[in-house]
N, C-alpha and C positions, 0 to 999 in steps of 0.2 A: 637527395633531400629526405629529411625523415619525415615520419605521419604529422608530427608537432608543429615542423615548418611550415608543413602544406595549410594546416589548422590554421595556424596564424595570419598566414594569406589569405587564407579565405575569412577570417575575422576583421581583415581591414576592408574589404567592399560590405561587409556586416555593419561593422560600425561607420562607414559613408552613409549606410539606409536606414542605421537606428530611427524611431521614432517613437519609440514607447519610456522615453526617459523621466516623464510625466508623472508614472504609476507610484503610486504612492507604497510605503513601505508593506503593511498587514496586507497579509489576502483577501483581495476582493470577496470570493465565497466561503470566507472563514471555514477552509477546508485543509487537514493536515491528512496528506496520505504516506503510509508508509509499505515501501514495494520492489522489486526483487530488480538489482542492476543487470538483468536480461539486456543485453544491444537489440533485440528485436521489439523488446516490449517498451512500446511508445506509450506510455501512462497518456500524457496531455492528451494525444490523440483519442486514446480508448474511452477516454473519460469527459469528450467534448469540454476538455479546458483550453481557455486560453492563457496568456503571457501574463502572471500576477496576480490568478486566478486563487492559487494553490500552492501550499509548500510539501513538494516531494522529497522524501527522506528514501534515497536507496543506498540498499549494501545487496552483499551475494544472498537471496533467498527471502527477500523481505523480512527482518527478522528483525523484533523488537531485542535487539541490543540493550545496553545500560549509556550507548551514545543516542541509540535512536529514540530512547526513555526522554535524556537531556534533552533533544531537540523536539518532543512533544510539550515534554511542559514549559517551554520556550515561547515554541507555537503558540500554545492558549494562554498562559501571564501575561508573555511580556508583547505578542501580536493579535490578542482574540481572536485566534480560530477556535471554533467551536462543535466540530463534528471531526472525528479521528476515520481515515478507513484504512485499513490494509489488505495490501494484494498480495497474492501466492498466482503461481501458474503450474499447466503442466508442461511434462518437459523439461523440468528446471534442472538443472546442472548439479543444486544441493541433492538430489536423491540418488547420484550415480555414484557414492563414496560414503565410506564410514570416516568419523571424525580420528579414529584411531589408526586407520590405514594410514593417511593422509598425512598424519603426526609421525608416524611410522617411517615410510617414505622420505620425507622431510628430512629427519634423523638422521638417516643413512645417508643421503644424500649431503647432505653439509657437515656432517660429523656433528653438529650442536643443537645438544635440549635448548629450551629455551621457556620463559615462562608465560609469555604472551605469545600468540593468543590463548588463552587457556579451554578453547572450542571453537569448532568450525562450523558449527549450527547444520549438521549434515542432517535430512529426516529423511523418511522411508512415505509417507503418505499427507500430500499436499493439504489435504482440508483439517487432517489432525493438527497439521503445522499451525495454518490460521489458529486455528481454536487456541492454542498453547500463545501465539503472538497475543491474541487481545485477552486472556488472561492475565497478560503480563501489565498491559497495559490498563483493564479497569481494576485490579490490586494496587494499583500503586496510591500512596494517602496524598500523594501530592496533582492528582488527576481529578477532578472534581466528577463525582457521580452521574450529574445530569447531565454529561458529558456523551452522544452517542460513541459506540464505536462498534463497527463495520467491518468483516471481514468476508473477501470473496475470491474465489478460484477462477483463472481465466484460463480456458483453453488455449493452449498456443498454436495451434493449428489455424484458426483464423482470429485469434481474440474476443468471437462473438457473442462468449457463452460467461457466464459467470455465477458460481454459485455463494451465496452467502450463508456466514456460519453463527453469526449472532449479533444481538442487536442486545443493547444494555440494557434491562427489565425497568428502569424507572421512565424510559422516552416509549418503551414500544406501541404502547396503544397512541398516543401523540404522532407518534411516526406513520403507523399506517396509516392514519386517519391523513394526515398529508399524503402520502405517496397512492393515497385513492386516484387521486386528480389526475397522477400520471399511468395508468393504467393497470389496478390490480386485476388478476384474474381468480385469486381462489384467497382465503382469509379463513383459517381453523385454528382448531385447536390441536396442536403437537403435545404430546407429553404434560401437558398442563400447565404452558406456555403458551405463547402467541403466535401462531407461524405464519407466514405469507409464501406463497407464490405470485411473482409479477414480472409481467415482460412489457419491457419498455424503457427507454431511457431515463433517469433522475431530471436531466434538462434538453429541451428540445435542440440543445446545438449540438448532442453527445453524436457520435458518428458508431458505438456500439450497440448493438442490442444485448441488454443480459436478461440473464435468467438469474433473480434471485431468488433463495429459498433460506428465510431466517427462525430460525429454530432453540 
């Protein structure tokens, strides 16, 4: 029996227990994350979500693609979600390979160029990664400004740790000023910007504790 069969059996005692057929289509916390198709990294879990909560966008490396672009400005027209975050980890599998190797290998291995994909979004340093993802994402003219977006590094060693890389300059003071509530511990000035340190979860059901630091 293949992995798919087994899958599929176990989707029919799934759907006998369904009961969340209710939920309505938009996310309930108008929250679009985009985050690295790791099989260990359980986004929902780490992120105290539940089923309908949140629209997760993964591929290999959490990487704001020109499809994970499409499925953001999606997210907020056409479902109002209204806060973007993207995750990176470490440990991730993109950092173990050049995108040129890889094409390389490829090559010789099946004998054919080919023109897609035209990259394999391979990087060298997790948090530079974030930074370059939400670049991507508050350039675009079809993302509206007031728009937060969030990016954080999770340790993959226990998921506990998470550090953030920025936070969009027209929400920041607005933002700390809520995320007081849920436990800041230090509020300065970084480079003449707004920066935070806080430990504590965004919502009291998260089952993480992170460490963010927005800069």
């Amino acid at each position: 029996m293949s992995i798919i069969d087994e899958i599929l059996r176990a989707n029919d005692s799934f759907a006998q227990n369904f009961t969340l057929g209710h939920l309505p289509l938009p996310p309930a916390r108008k929250l679009a994350v985009v985050a690295c198709m790791d099989a260990r990294l359980m986004v929902d879990q780490i992120l105290g979500l539940q089923t309908g909560d949140a629209h997760i966008i993964r591929n290999a490396g959490g990487i704001v693609t020109e499809d994970a672009l499409r499925s953001l400005i999606l997210s907020h027209h056409r479902l109002g979600t209204q806060e973007f975050m993207i995750i990176n980890h470490t440990d991730c599998g993109m950092l173990t390979f050049k995108d040129e190797d890889v094409r390389a290998k490829l090559h010789q291995l099946t004998g054919t160029a080919t023109v897609a994909p035209v990259h394999f979004h391979a990087f060298s340093n997790v948090e530079d990664n974030v930074r370059q993802q939400i670049q991507k994402v508050t350039s675009h003219p079809w993302i509206p400004k007031q728009i937060p977006v969030r990016g954080v590094r999770v340790r993959r060693e226990d998921w506990s740790a998470a550090r953030g890389v920025h936070l969009r300059a027209p929400r920041v003071r607005a933002e700390l000023e809520r995320r007081r509530s849920c436990g800041v511990a230090r509020v300065a000035k970084l480079g003449g910007q707004v920066g935070q340190e806080w430990r504590g979860s965004p919502h009291s059901g998260s089952v993480a504790k992170l460490l963010f630091r927005e800069f």
